[in-house]
C-alpha positions in Angstrom: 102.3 99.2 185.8 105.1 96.1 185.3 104.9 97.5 181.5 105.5 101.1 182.9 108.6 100.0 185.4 110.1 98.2 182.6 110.0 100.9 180.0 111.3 103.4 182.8 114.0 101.1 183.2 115.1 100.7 180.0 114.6 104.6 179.2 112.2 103.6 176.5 111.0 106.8 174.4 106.9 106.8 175.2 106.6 109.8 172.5 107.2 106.8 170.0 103.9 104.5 170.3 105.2 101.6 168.5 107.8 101.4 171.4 104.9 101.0 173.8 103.6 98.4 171.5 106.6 96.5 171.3 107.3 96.5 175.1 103.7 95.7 175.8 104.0 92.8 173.6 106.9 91.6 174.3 105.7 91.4 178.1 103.0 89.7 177.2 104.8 86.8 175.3 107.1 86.5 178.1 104.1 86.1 180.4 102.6 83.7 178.0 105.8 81.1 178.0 106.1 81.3 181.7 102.4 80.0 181.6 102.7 77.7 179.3 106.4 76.5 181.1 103.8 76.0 184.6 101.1 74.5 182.6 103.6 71.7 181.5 104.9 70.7 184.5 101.3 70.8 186.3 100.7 68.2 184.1 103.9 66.1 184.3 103.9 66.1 188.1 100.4 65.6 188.5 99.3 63.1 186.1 100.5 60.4 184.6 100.5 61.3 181.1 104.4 60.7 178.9 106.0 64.4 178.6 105.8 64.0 174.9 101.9 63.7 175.4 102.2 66.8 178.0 104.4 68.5 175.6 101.5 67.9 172.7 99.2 69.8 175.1 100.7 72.2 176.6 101.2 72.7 172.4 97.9 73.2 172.3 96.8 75.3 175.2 99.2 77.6 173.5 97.4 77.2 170.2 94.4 78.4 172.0 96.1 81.4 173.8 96.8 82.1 170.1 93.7 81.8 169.0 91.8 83.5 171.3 94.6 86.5 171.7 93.3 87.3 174.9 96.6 87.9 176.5 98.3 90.3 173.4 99.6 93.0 175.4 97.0 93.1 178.2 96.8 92.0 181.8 95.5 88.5 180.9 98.9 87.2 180.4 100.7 88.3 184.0 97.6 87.4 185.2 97.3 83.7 183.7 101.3 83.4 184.5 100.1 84.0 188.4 97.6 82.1 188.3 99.6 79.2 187.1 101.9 79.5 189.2 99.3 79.7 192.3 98.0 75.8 191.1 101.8 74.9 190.4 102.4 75.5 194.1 99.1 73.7 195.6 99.2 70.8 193.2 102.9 69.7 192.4 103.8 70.3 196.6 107.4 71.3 195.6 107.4 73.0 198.7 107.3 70.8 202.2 106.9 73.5 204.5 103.4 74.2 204.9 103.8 77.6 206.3 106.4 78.7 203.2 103.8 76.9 201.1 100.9 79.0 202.7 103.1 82.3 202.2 104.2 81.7 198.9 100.0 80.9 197.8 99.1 83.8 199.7 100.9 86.3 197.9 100.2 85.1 194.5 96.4 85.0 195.0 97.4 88.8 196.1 99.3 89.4 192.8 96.4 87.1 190.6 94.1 90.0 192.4 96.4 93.1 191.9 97.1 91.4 188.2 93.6 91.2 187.4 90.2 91.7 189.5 88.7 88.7 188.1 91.2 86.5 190.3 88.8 87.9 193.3 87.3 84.0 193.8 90.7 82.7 193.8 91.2 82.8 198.0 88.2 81.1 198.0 89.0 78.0 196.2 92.4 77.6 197.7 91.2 77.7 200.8 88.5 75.4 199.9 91.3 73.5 198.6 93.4 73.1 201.3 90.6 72.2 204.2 89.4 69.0 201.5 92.9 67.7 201.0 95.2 69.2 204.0 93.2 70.6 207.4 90.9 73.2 208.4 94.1 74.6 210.8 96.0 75.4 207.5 93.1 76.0 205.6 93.1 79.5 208.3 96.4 79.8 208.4 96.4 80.6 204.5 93.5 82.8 204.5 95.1 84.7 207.6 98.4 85.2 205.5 96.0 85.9 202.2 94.3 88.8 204.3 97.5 90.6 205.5 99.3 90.3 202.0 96.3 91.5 200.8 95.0 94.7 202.9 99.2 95.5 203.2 99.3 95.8 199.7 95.8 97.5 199.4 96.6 100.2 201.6 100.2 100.6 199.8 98.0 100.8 196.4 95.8 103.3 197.8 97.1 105.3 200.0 100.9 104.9 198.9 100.8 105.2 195.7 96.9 107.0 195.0 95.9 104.6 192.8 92.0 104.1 194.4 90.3 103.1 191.2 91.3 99.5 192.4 88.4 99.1 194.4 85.8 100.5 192.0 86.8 98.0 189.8 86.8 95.0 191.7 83.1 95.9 192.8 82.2 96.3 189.5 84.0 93.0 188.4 82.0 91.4 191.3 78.7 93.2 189.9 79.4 91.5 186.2 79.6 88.3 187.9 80.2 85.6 185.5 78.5 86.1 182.0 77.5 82.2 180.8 76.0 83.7 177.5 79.2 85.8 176.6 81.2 83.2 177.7 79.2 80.8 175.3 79.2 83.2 172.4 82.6 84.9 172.5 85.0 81.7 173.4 83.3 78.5 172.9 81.5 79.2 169.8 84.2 81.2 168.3 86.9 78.3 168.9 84.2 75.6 168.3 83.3 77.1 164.8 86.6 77.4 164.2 88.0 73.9 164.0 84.6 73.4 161.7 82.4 71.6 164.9 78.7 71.8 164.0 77.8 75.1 166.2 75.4 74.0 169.1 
């Protein structure tokens, strides 16, 4: 959809597919910097580690994004960038007001969601989150916000706009659960065999 707005915007021919390819890429390596901008200062405001040694990485975390190419011109990439930006907000606090705080977390667990149905157990462990280090009163007060964002845009998505293959594929993403064995085989293997570590 972002990829559609843009290309309407910009009055890109579609009847020429490597336009499509180009835009999609290009959105998907803007996505990527933006994550890997977030990823860096996670790490300089929340450990102690020299921003030359953040730097080195956050260098590599894009090496891996790379690698992997998990993020070339799909979904992955606005939803890594949102999901970075969800734990840039509840790790760094560089906001004070813990009801703007709450807003701003609640609408980009929305967006990781609306980005990408596997950002489904994100609420969850922000929540979690926020009751271990903060209180159980703001803890609510998030998932309350979460809840409205959430069914607001849900009924925008479906009823608004039509789009109701939304909720078919969350229940099915919630069906897959999470896939150790594929997991295993597909990313750690692949990378582990790669840098020429003895395969497990």
């Amino acid at each position: 959809n972002l990829c559609s707005f843009i290309g309407n915007l910009l009055n890109i021919n579609i009847d020429e597919p490597i336009n499509i390819y180009r835009l999609c890429r290009f959105v998907s390596l803007i996505n990527d910097i933006i994550t890997c901008l977030l990823f860096f200062r996670i790490l300089v405001k929340t450990t102690p580690l020299k921003r030359e040694i953040a730097f080195l990485i956050t260098a590599l975390f894009a090496c891996i994004l790379c690698f992997l190419g998990y993020t070339f011109c799909r979904v992955d990439s606005l939803f890594l960038s949102f999901y970075a930006a969800t734990f840039y907000i509840l790790l760094t606090s560089s906001i004070k007001n813990s009801l703007a705080r709450n807003i701003f977390l609640a609408v980009l667990t929305t967006a990781c969601i609306y980005s990408k149905q596997n950002g489904i157990i994100l609420p969850a462990l922000i929540a979690v989150w926020i009751f271990l280090n903060d209180s159980l009163k703001r803890s609510v007060s998030y998932l309350f916000l979460f809840i409205l964002f959430f069914t607001g845009l849900f009924l925008l998505y479906n009823y608004s706009f039509g789009y109701s293959h939304f909720t078919s594929h969350t229940l099915d993403t919630l069906k897959n659960r999470i896939d150790i064995h594929w997991f295993y085989g597909a990313i750690f293997k692949r990378f582990a065999d790669s840098l020429i570590i003895v395969p497990l």
